[in-house]
N, C-alpha and C positions, 0 to 999 in steps of 0.2 A: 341449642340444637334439640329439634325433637325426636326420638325413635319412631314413636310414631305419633301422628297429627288428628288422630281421630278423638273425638269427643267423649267416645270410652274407650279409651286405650289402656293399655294393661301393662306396657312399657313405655319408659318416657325419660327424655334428660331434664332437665331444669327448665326449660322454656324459657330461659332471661334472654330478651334484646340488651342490649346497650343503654338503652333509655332506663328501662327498668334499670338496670345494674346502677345507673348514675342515682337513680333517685333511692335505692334500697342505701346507698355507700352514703350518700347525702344527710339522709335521714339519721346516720349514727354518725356524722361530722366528722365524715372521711371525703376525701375528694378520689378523683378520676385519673389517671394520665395516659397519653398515648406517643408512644413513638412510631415514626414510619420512617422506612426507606426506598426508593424505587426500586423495584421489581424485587425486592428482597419481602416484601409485609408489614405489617403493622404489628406492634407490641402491644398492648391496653393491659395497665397495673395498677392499684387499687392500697391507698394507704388509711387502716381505721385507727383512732385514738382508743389505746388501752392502758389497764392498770393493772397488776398482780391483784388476784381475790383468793378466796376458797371455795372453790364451791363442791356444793354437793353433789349428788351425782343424780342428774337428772328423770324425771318422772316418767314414766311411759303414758301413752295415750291413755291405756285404759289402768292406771293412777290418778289420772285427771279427768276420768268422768265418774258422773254422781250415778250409784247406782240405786233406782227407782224402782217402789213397789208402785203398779199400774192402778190400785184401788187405794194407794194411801191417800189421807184426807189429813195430814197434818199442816199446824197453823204456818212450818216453814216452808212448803210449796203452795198454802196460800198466799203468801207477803211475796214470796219471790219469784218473780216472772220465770216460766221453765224454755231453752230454749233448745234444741232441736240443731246440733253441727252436722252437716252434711261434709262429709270433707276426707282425702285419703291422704294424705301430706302430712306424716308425721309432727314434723316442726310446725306446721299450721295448726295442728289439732292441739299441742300441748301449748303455743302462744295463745291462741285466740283464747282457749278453753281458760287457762291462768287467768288471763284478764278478767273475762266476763266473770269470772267468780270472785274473782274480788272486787269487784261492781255488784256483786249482787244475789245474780241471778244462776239459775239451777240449770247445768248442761245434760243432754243425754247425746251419746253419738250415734254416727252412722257410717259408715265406709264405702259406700257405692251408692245409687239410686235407687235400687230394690227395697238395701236395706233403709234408706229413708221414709220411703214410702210406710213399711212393717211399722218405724219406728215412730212414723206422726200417727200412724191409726191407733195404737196402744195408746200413746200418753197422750197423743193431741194436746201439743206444743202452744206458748204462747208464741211463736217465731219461731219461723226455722229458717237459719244460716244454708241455704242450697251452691256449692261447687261443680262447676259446668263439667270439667273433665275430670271422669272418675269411672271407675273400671264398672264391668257388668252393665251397670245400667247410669247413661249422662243423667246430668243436673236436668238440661232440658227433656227429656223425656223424662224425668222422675216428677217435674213442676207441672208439664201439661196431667199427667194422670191424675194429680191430686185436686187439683183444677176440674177434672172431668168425674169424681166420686161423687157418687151419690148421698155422701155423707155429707150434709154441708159444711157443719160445722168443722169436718179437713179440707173441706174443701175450702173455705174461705181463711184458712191460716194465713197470715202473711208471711212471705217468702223474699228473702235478699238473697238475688245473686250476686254469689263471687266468683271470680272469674282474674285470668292473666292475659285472655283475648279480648282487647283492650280497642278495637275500632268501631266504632258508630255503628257498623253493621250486626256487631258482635251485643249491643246494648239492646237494639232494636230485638233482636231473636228472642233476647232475653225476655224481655216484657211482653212480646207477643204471645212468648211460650203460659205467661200468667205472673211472673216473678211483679213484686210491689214496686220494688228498688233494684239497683243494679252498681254494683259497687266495683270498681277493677284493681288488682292485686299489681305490688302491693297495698295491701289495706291497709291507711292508718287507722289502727284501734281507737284513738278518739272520736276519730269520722266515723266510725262504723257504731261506737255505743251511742256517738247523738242520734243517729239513723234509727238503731234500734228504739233508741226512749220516744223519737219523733213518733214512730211506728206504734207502741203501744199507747201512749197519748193518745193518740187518734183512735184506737181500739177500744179504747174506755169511751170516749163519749159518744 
């Protein structure tokens, strides 16, 4: 259920359908189940495989981004592709962000579409990860602006959307709006880092 459905919404529940929930429980080899009775409702429970660990007590977002001097010229932001998260989703920001750096590559964040915009004009990203619903200012309106700068060089950034609004119609906006790719949540991170490597591939030659 969503609080509110708007594109930059500023409250919001989870937004999981049922599909999602199947394929997020799937993916960590858990299954699904439902009970129904008539006119009484339906039950839907959710069983995942675990194990006793220890862990530590987890990062905060801004833990897991790399903080960037905008004039440095060192040889480890030349080797390593810098990438640009757009994204307000706590658990988003510290998954995705863990991965890509231990893939590689150099994260800076952003939290809204304003702040993305600020943040590709500064570093001017190799790639910037753009999230459709996020407060102050959407994904799509933060893609068409950068798309419409006079700067070319941000302006021809490549941009992946991500997104949990998941229909045909919802893809098409995307890439109208300027976005390269279009990727819908949940995101497998292996699909998302070939996307990425596809993407800079292509920006080298």
């Amino acid at each position: 259920m969503q609080i509110d459905s708007a594109l930059n919404r500023q409250y919001a529940g989870t937004g999981l359908g049922l599909t999602l929930v199947k394929r997020i429980v799937e993916m960590h080899g858990g299954e699904v189940k439902v009970e129904s009775k008539i006119d009484l409702g339906s039950c839907f429970a959710f069983r995942l495989p675990c194990q006793d660990l220890l862990l530590q007590a987890p990062q905060s977002s801004q833990e897991t981004a790399v903080n960037l001097d905008p004039n440095s010229t060192t040889k480890v932001l030349e080797k390593c592709p810098l990438i640009l998260l757009a994204e307000d989703h706590e658990a988003n920001i510290i998954t995705i962000s863990r991965y890509l750096k231990a893939k590689g590559y150099q994260i800076i964040l952003a939290e809204n579409g304003q702040e993305a915009i600020d943040q590709a004009k500064l570093y001017k990203p190799d790639l910037i990860l753009m999230d459709i619903q996020m407060p102050v200012m959407d994904g799509l309106e933060a893609i068409q602006r950068i798309r419409e700068d006079s700067d070319r060089t941000l302006a021809n950034i490549p941009i992946i959307a991500l997104t949990a609004l998941a229909m045909t119609s919802d893809k098409r906006k995307c890439l109208e709006a300027g976005a390269n790719y279009y990727l819908a949540k949940p995101v497998k991170l292996s699909q998302l880092t070939s996307t990425i490597q596809e993407i800079l591939a292509q920006e080298k030659n």
